[in-house]
C-alpha positions in Angstrom: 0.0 0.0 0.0 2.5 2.4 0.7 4.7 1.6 -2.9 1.0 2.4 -4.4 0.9 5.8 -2.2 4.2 6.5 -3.3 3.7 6.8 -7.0 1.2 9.4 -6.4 4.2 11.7 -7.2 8.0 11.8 -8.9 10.6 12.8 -6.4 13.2 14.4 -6.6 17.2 13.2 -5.9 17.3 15.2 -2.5 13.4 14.5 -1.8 14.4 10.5 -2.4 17.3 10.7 -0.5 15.1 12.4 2.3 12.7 9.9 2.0 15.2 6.7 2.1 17.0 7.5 5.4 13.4 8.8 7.0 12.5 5.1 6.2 15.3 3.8 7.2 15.3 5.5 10.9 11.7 4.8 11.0 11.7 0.7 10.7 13.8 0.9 13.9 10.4 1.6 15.8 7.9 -1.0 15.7 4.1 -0.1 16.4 4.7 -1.4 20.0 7.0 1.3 20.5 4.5 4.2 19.8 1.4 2.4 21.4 3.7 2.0 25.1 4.4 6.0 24.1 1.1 6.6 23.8 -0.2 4.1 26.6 2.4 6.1 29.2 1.9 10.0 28.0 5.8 9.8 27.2 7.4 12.0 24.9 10.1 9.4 22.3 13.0 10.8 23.4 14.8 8.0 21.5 12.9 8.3 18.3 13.7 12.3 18.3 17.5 11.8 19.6 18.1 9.3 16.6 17.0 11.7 14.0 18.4 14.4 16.1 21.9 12.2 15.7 21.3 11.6 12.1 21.1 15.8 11.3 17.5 15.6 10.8 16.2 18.4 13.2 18.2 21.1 11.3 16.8 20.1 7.9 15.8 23.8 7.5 18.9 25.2 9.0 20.9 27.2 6.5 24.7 25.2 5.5 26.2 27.9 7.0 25.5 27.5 10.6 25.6 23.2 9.9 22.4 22.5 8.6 21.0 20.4 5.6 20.0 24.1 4.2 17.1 22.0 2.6 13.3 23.6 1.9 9.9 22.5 1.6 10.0 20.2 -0.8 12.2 17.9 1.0 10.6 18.6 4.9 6.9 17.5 3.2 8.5 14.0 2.9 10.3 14.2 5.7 7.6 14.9 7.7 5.0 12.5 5.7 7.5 9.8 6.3 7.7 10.3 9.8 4.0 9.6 10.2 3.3 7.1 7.9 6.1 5.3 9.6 4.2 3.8 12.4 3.9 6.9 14.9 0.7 8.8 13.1 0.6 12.9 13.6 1.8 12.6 17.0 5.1 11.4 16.1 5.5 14.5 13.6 4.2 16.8 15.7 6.7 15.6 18.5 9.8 16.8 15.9 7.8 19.6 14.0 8.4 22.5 16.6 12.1 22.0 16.8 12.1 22.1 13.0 10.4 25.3 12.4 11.5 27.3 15.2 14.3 27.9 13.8 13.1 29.7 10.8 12.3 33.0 12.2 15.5 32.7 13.8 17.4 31.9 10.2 15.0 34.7 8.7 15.0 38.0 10.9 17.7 37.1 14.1 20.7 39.2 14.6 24.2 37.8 13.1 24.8 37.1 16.6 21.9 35.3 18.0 21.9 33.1 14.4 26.0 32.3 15.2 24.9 31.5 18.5 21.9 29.2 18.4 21.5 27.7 15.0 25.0 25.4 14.6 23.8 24.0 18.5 20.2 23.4 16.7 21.8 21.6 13.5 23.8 19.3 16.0 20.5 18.6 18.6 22.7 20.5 21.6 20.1 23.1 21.5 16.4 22.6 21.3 14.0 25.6 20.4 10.7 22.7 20.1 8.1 25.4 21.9 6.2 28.6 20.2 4.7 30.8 22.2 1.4 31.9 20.4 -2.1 31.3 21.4 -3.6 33.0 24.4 -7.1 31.9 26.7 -8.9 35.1 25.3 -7.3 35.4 21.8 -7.5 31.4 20.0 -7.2 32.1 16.6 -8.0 35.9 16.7 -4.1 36.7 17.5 -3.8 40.4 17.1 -6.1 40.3 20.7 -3.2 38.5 22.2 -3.2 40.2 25.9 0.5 39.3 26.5 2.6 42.8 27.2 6.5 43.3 26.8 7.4 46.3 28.1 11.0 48.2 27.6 13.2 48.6 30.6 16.6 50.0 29.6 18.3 47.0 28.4 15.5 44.1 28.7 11.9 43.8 27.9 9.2 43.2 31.0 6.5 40.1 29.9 3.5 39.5 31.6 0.7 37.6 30.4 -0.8 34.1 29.8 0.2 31.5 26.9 -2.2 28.4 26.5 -1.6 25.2 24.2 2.1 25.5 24.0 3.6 22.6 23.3 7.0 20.8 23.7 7.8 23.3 26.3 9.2 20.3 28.3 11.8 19.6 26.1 13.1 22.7 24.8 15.8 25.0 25.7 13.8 28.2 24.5 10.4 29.3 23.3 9.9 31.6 20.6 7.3 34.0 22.6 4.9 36.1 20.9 4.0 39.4 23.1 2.3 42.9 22.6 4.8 45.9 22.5 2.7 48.5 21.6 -0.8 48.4 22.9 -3.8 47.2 20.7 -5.6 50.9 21.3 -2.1 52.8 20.3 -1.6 51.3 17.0 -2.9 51.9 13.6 -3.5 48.5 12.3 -4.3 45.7 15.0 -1.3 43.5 13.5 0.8 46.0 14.4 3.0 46.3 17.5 3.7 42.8 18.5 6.6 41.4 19.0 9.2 37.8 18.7 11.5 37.0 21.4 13.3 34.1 22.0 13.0 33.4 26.0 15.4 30.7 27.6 13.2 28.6 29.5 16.0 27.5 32.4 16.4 31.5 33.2 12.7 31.8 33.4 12.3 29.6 35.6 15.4 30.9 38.1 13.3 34.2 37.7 10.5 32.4 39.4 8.9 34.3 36.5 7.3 31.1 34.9 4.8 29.3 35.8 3.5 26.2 33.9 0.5 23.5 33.7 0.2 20.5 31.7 -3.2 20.2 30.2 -4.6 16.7 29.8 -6.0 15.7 26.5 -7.4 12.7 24.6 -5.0 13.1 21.4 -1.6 13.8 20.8 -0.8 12.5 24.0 3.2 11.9 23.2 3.7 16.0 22.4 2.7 17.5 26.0 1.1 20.7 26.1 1.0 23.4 28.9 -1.1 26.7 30.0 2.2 29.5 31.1 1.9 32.4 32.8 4.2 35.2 33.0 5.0 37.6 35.5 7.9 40.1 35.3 9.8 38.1 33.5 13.1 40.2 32.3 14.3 39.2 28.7 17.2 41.1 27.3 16.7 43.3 24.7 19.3 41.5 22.2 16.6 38.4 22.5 14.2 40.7 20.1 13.7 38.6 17.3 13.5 40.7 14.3 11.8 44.3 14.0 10.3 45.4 17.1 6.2 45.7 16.1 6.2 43.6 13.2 6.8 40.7 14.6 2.4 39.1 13.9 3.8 39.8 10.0 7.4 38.1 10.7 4.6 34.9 11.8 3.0 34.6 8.9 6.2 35.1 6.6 6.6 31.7 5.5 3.4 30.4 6.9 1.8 28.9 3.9 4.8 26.3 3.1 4.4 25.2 7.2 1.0 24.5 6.1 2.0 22.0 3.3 4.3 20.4 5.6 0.9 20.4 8.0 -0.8 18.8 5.1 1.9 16.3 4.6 1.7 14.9 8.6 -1.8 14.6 7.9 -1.5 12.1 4.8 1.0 10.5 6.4 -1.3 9.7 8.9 -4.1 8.4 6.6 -1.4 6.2 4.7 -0.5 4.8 8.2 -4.1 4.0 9.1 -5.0 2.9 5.8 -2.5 0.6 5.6 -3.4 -1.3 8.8 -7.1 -1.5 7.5 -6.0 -2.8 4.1 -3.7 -5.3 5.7 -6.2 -6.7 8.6 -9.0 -7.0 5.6 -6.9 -9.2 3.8 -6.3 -11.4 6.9 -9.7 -11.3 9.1 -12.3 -14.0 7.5 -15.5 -14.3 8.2 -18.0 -16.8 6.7 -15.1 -18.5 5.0 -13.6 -15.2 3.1 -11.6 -11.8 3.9 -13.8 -9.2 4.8 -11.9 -7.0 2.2 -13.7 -8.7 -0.9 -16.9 -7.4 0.8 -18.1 -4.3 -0.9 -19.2 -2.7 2.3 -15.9 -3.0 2.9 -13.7 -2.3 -0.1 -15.5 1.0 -1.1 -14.6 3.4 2.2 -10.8 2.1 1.9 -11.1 2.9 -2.1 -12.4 6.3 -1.5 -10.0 7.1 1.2 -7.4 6.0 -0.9 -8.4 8.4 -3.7 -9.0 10.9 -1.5 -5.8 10.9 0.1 -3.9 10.8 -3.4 -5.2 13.9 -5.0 -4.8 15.5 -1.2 -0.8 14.2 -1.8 -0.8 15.9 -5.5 -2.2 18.9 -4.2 0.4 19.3 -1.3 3.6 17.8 -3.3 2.6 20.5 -6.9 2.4 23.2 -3.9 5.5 22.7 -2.2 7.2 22.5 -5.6 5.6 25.5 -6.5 6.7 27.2 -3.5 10.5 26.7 -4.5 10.3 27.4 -7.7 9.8 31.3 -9.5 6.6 30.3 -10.6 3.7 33.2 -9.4 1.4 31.5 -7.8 -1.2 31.8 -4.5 0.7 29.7 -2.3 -1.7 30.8 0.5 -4.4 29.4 -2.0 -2.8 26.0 -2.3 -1.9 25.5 1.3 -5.0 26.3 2.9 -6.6 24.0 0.6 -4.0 21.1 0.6 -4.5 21.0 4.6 -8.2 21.1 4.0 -8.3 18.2 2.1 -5.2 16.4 3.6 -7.1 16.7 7.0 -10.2 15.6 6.1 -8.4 12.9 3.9 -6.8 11.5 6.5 -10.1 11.5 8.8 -11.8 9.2 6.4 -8.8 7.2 5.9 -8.7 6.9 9.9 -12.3 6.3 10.4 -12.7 3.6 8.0 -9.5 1.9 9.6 -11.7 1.6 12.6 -14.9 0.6 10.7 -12.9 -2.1 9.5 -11.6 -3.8 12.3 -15.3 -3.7 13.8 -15.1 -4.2 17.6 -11.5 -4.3 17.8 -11.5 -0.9 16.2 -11.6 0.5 19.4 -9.4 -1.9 21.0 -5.4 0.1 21.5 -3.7 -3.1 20.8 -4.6 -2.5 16.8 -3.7 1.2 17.1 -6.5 2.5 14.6 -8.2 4.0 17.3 -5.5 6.6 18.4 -5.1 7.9 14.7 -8.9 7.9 14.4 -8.2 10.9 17.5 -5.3 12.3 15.7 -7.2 12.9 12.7 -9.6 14.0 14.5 -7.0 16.4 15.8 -5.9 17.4 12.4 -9.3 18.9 12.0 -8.7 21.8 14.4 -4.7 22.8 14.3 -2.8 24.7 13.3 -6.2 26.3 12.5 -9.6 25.0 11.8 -11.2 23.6 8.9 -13.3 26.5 8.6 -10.5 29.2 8.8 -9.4 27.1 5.7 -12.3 27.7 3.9 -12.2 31.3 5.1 -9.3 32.4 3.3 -10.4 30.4 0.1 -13.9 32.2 0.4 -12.2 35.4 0.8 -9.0 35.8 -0.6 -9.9 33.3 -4.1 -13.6 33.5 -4.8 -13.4 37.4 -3.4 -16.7 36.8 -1.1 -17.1 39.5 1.4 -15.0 38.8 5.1 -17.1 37.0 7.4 -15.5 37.7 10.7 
């Protein structure tokens, strides 16, 4: 099944090389190993560390500071490969942070702060896995992000509250999001907020951090925490970028995150359609496989073809994206992680359907990526902020919010 996936697109050298030594890291953990991850709440440390060994965190790391200096072509499979691989979304998500954390760091950082931090990310001495972003009163609506930093001679004062951050227990900094310049004071309400990179160890010693793991019924390997802020003192060299434009220095490069969003997702649905294929082949009943029942065949069909035009969709992008070509990248990733998510729901929930009673049974795994994909649906953003910016921004209907 996952040969057939496979020729849904032609790769290229670096994407095949990308995609052989993903494989190849991947085999080393069995299923057993991601359902006793998932069973205990327990980030894979070992999983990460080996592809941390291998160079794989600083795929997007520029040559210069030790990195692959590879792009989005090659991180989609990367990425797609790491899900399909046995470990679902979760897995992905558990190596995504520390792989795109470092853009903004490549992209708008001082000299210094990029000679300091990115050669200890390409080498997996230095982990920048948690973004700061979302807040209680704010969700998706960022620009009413209620988190100050205010200038004090040589630092910056934070206070404020941070919810659904994740991977803050394994990372050496945060990328933190923050309001400079009030919300009432500037002209545009994307204006006057802020990037700073906040080590997490000096927080702490501040007794300016405080932390709190929220419990949740997916994605249980990537923990995630509610933090709260209170005087804590950041040194003005940690400004990330332009002081004030930082909510713009966030969405620069967005759209190809999406893709690689899109790609985890597929991944997923290949992993979860695989299992269904392979247990409908085996179960009998009545003297035959289940799989040459119709009732059957059909959902695995469709979320098969579903999942391949979501894969053409997200693969065309991404090559799009590194090419010179003009093209509405914000077009195509909005709708490849549209269809990619609800792709690999389908995929997930026919996985289930298949299996019948030991659908829901964690020994067969298909009921933790049915949750996954279920998780897909609603992050980075919603399936309907998807169809928001298509609605808006390519049919040119009037802004509904």
């Amino acid at each position: 099944m996952a040969r057939i996936l496979d020729e849904a697109v032609s790769l290229s050298d670096s994407q095949q090389l990308v995609k052989r030594n993903i494989q190849d890291i991947c085999s080393n953990f069995d299923a057993e190993y991601w359902r006793e991850k998932a069973t205990e709440d327990e980030y894979p440390h070992e999983f990460v560390d080996t592809l941390t060994e291998h160079g794989w965190m600083g795929i997007l790391v520029p040559e210069e500071y030790g990195g692959a200096g590879m792009g989005t072509r090659e991180t989609v499979v990367m990425m797609e490969e790491i899900a399909a691989g046995g470990g679902g979304f979760s897995a992905a998500q558990a190596v995504h942070g520390g792989v795109y954390n470092s853009v903004p760091i490549t992209e708008y950082a001082s000299e210094e702060m990029k000679d300091d931090l990115l050669p200890g990310v390409a080498e997996g001495k230095t982990s920048i896995q948690a973004f700061g972003l979302t807040e209680p009163n704010a969700g998706s609506n960022s620009p009413a992000m209620e988190t100050r930093a205010e200038r004090d001679g040589d630092e910056y004062v934070v206070n404020g509250q941070k919810i659904w951050i994740s991977r803050v227990d394994v990372s050496d900094y945060i990328v933190l999001v923050a309001r400079t310049t009030p919300r009432d004071e500037v002209e545009k309400r994307t204006k006057g907020i802020s990037m700073f990179l906040v080590d997490l160890d000096d927080a702490v010693q501040q007794g300016a951090l405080e932390m709190e793991t929220i419990p949740k019924s997916a994605g249980e390997l990537v923990h995630s925490y509610e933090l709260w802020f209170d005087d804590l003192r950041v040194p003005a060299e940690n400004l990330i970028g332009e002081e004030g434009n930082g909510f713009y220095q966030v969405l620069d490069g967005l759209n190809e995150e999406r893709l690689v969003i899109a790609a985890e997702c597929i991944g997923l649905g290949r992993l979860a359609l695989e299992r269904a294929v392979d247990y409908a082949n085996e179960r009998e009943v009545f003297g035959n496989p289940i799989g040459s029942n119709q009732a059957i065949q059909h959902p695995l069909a469709e979320a098969y073809a579903r999942l391949q035009a979501a894969k053409q969709l997200t693969y065309n992008a991404a090559d799009r994206a590194a090419s010179d070509d003009a093209v509405d990248l914000g077009a195509q990733a909005n709708a490849a992680k549209f269809l990619a998510a609800d792709a690999a729901f389908q995929a997930a929930d026919a996985a289930v359907q298949t299996h019948g009673g030991f659908g829901i049974a964690k020994e067969y795994d298909v009921e933790r990526y049915l949750r996954e994909a279920r998780l897909t649906r609603l992050v980075p953003i919603t399936q309907q902020l998807a169809l928001n910016y298509l609605g808006e921004q390519v049919l040119g209907l009037p802004r509904s919010y």
